[in-house]
FIDO-617261 format. One record per atom (N, C-alpha, C): residue number from 1; residue in three letters; x negated, y, z negated. Coordinates in nm, 4 decimals, decimal comma, always signed. Each point is the difference from the previous one (the first is absolute). Example, Ala and Ser with C-alpha at 12.3 -4.5 7.8 and 13.67 -1.06 7.14 Angstrom:
BEGIN
<1 ALA <-1,3190 -0,5690 -0,7800>>
<1 ALA <+0,0890 +0,1190 +0,0000>>
<1 ALA <-0,0900 +0,1200 +0,0000>>
<2 SER <+0,0350 +0,1050 +0,0720>>
<2 SER <-0,0820 +0,1190 -0,0060>>
<2 SER <+0,0770 +0,1090 -0,0730>>
END
This chain:
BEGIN
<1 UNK <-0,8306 +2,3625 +1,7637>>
<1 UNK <+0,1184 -0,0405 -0,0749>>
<1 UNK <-0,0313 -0,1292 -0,0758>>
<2 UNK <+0,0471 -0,0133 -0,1418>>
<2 UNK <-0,0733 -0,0744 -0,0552>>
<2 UNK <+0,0882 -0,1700 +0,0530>>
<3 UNK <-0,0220 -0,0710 -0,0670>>
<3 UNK <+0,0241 -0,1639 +0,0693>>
<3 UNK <+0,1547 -0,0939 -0,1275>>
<4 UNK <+0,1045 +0,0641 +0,0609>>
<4 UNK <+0,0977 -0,0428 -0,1422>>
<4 UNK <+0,0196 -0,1752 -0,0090>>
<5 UNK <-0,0181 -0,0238 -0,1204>>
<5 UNK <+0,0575 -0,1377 -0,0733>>
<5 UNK <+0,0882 -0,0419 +0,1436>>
<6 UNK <+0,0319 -0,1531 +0,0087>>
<6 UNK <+0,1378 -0,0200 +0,0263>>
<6 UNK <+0,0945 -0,0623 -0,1177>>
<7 UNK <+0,1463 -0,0337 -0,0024>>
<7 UNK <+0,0552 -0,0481 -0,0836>>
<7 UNK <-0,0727 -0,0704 -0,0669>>
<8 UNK <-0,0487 -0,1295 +0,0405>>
<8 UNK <-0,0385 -0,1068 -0,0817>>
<8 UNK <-0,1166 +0,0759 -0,0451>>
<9 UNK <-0,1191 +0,0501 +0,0210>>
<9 UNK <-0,0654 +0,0450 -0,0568>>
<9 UNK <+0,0030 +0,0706 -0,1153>>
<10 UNK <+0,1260 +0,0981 -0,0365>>
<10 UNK <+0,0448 +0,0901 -0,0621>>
<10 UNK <+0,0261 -0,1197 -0,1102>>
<11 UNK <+0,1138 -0,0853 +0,0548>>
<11 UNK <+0,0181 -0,1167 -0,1046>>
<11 UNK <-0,0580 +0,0026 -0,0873>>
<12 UNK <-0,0913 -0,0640 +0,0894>>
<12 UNK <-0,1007 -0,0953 -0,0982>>
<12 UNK <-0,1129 +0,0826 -0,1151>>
<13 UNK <-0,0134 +0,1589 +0,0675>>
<13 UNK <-0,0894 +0,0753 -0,1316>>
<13 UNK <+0,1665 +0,0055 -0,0846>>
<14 UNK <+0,0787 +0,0441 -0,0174>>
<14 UNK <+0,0819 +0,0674 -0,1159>>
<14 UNK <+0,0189 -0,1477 -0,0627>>
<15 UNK <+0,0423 -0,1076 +0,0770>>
<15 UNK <+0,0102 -0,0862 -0,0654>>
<15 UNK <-0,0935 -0,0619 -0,0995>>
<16 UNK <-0,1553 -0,0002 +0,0477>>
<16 UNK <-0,0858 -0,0049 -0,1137>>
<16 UNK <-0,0329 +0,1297 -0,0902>>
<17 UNK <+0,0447 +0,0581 +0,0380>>
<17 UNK <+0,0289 +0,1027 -0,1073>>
<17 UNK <+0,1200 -0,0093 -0,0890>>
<18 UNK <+0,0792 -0,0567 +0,0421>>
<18 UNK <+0,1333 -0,0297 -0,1306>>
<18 UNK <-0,0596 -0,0870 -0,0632>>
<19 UNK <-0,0752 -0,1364 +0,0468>>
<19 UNK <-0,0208 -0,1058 -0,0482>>
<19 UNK <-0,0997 -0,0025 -0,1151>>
<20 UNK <-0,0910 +0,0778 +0,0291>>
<20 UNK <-0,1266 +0,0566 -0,0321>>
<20 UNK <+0,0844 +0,0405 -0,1721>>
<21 UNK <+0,0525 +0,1346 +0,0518>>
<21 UNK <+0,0558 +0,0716 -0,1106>>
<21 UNK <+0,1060 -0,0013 -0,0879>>
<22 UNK <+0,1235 -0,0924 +0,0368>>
<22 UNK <+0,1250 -0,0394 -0,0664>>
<22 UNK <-0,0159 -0,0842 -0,0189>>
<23 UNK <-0,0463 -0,1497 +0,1096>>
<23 UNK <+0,0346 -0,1337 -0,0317>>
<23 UNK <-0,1267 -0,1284 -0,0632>>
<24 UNK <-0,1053 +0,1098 -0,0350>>
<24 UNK <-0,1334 -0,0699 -0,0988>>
<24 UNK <+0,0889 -0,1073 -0,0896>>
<25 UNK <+0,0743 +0,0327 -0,0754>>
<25 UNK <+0,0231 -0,0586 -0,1186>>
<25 UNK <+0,0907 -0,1240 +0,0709>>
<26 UNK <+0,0703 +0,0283 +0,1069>>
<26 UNK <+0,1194 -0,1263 +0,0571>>
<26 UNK <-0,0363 -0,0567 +0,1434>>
<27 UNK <-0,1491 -0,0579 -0,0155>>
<27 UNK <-0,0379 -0,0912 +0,1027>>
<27 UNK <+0,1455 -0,0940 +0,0628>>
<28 UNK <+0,0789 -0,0194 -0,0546>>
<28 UNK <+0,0759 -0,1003 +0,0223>>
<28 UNK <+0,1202 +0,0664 +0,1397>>
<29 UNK <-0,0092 +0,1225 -0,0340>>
<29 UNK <+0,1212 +0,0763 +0,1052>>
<29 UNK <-0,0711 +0,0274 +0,1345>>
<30 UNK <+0,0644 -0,0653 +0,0789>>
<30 UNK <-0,0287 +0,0130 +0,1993>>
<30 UNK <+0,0565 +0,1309 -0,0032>>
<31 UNK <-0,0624 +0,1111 +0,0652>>
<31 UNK <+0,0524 +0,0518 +0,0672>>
<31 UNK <-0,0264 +0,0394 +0,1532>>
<32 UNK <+0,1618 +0,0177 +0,0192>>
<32 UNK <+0,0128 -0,0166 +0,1688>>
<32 UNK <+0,0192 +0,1776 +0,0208>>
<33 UNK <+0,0284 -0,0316 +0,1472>>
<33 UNK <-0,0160 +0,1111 +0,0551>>
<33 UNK <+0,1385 +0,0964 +0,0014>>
<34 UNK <+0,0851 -0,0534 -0,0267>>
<34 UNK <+0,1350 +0,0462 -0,0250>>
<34 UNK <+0,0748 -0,0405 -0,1576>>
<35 UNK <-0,1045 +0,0169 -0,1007>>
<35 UNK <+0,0269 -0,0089 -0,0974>>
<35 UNK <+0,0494 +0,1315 -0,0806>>
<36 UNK <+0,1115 -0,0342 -0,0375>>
<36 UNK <+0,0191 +0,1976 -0,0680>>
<36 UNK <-0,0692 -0,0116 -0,0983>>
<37 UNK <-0,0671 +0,0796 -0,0463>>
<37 UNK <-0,1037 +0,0342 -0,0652>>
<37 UNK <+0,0357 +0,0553 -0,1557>>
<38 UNK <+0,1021 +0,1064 +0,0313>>
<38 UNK <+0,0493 +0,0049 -0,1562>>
<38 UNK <+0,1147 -0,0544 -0,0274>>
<39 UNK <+0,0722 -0,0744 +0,0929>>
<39 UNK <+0,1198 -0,1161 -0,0379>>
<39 UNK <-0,0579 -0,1287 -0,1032>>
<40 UNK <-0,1457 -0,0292 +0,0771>>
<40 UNK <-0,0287 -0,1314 -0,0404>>
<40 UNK <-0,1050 +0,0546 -0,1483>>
<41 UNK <-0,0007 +0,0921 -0,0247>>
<41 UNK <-0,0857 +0,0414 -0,1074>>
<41 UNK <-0,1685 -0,0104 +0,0059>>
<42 UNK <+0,0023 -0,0015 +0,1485>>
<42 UNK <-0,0888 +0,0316 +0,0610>>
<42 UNK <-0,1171 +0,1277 -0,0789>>
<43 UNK <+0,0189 +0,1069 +0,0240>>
<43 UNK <-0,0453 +0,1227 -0,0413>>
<43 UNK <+0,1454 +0,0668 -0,0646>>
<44 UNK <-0,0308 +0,0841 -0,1091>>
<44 UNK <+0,1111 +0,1011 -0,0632>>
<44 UNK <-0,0233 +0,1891 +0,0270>>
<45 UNK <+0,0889 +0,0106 -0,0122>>
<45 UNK <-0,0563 +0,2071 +0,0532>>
<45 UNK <-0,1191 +0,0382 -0,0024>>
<46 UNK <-0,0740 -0,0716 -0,1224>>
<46 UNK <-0,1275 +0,0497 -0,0021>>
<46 UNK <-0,1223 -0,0316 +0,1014>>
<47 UNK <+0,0462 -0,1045 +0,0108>>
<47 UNK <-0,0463 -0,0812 +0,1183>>
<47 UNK <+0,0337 +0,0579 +0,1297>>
<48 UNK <+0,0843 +0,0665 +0,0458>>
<48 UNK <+0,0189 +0,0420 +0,0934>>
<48 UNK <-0,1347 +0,1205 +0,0626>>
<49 UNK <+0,0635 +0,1075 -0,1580>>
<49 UNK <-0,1412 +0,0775 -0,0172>>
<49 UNK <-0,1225 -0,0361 +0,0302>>
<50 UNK <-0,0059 -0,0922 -0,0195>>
<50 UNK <-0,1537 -0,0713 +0,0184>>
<50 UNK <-0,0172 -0,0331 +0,1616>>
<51 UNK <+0,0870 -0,0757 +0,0361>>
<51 UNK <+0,0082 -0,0428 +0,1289>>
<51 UNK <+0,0073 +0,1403 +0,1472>>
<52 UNK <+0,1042 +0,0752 -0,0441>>
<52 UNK <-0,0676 +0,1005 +0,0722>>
<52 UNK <-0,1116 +0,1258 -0,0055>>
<53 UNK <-0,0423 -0,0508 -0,1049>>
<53 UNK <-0,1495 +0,0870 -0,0150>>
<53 UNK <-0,1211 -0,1065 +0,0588>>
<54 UNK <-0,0128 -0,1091 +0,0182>>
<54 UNK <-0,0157 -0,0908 +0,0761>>
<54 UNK <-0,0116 +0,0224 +0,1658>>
<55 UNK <+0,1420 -0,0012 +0,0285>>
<55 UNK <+0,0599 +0,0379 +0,1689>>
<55 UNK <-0,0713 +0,0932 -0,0063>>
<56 UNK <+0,0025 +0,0866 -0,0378>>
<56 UNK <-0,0574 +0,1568 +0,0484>>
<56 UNK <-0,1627 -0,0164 +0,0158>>
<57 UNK <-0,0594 -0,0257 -0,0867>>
<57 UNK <-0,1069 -0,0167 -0,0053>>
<57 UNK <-0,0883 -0,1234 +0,0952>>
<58 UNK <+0,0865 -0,0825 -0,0180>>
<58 UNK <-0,0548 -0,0939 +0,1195>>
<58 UNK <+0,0231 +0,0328 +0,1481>>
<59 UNK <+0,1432 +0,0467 +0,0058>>
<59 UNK <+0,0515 +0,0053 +0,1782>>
<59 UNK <-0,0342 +0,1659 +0,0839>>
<60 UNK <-0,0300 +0,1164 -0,1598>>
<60 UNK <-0,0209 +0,0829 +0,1005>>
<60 UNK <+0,1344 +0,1048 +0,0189>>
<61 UNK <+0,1144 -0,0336 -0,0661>>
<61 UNK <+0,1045 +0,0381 -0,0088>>
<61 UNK <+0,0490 +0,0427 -0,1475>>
<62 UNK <+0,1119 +0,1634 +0,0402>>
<62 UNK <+0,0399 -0,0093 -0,1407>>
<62 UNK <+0,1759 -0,0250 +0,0009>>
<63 UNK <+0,0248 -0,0573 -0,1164>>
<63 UNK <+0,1373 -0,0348 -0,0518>>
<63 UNK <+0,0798 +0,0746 -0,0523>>
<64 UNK <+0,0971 +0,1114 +0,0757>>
<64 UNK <+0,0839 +0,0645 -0,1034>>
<64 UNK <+0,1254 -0,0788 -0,0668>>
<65 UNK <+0,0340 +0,1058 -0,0959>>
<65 UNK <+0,0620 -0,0231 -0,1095>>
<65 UNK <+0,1485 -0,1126 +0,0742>>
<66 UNK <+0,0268 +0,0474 +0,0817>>
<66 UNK <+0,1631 +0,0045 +0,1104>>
<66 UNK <-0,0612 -0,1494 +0,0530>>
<67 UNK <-0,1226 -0,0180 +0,0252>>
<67 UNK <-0,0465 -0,1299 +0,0847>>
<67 UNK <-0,0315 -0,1415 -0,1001>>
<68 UNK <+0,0412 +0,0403 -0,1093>>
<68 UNK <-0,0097 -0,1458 -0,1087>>
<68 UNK <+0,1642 -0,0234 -0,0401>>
<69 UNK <-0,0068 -0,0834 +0,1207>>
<69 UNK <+0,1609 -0,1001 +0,0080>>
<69 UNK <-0,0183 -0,1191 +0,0182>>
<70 UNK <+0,1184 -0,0917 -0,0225>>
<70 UNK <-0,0462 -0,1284 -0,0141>>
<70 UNK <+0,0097 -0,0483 +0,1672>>
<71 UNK <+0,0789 +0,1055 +0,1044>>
<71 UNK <-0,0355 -0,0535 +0,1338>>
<71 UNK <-0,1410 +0,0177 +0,0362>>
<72 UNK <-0,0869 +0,0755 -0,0629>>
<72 UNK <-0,1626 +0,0347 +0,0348>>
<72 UNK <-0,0972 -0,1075 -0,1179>>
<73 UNK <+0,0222 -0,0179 -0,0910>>
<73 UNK <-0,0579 -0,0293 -0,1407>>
<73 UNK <+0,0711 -0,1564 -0,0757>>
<74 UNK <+0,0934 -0,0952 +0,0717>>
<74 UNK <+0,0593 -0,0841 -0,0492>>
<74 UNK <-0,0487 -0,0976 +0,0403>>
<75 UNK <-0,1200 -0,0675 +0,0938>>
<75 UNK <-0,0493 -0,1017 +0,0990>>
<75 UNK <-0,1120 +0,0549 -0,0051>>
<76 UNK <-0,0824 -0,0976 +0,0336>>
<76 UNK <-0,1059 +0,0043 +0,0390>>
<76 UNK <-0,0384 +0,0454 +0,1796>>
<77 UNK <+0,0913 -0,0720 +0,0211>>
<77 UNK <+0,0736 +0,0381 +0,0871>>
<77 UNK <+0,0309 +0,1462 +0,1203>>
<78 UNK <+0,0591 +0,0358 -0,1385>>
<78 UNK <+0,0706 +0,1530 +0,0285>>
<78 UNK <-0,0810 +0,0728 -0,0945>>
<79 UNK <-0,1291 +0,0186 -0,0437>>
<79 UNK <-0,0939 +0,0569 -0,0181>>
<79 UNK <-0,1409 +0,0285 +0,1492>>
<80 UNK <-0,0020 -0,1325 +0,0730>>
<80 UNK <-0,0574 -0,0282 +0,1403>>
<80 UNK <+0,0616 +0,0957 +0,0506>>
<81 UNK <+0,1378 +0,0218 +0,0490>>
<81 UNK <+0,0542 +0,0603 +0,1157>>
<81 UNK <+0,0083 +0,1478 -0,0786>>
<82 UNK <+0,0053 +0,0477 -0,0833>>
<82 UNK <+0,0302 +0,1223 -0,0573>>
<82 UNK <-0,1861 +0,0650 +0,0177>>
<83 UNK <-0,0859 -0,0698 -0,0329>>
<83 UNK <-0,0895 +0,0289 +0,0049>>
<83 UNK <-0,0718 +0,0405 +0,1667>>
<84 UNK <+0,0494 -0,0581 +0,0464>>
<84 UNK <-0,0082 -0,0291 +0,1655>>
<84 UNK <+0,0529 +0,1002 +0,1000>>
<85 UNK <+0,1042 +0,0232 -0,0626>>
<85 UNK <+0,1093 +0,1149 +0,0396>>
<85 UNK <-0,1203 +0,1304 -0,0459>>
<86 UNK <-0,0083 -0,0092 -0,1396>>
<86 UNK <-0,0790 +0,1520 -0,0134>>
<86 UNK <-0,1255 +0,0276 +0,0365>>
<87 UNK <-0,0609 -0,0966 +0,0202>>
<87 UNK <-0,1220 -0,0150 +0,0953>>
<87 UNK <+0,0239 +0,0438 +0,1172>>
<88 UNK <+0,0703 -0,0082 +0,1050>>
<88 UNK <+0,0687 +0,0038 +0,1044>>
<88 UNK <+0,0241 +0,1993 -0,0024>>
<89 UNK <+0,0689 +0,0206 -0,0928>>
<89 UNK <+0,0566 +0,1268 -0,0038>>
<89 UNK <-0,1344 +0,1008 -0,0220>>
<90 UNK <-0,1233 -0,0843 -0,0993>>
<90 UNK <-0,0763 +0,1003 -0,0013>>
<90 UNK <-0,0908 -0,0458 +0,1243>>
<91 UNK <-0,0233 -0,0642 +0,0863>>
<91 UNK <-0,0840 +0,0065 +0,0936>>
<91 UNK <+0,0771 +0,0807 +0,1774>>
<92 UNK <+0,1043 +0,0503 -0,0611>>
<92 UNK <+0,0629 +0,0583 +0,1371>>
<92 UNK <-0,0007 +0,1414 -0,0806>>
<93 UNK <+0,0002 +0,0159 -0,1185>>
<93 UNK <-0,0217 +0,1608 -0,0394>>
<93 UNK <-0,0479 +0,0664 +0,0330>>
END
């Protein structure tokens, strides 16, 4: 059974992956771990796209259509535990 992320771990790749990929141009913006992401203009739809082709590809998991909500997809946060959760679901499958 393979060896899953924990939260903070999870964090910290998507987070350099937003940072990496949205926030090049705005060194100046902190982001935290409970930052809404498309409130603060963080990432826009397209970005989302991006971000869970990302998740999938990094964690091992896939994202349906029904599972991009802002309780799963609005935090950094609540990208950790959503990710965690489906990790979870596919290692008891």
């Amino acid at each position: 059974m393979p060896n899953h992320p924990s939260i903070p771990e999870i964090v910290e790749r998507v987070q350099a992956f937003v940072v990496e990929n949205f926030l090049y141009a705005r060194r100046d913006v902190q982001l935290t771990i409970d930052d809404a992401l498309l409130e603060r203009g963080i990432i826009d739809s397209m970005g989302v796209v991006e971000l869970i082709a990302f998740i999938e590809d990094e964690f091992g998991i896939e994202v349906g259509d029904d599972d991009v909500t802002e309780q799963n997809f609005g935090t950094l946060a609540d990208i950790a535990t959503f990710v965690l959760s489906r990790q979870a679901v596919i290692a008891g499958a």
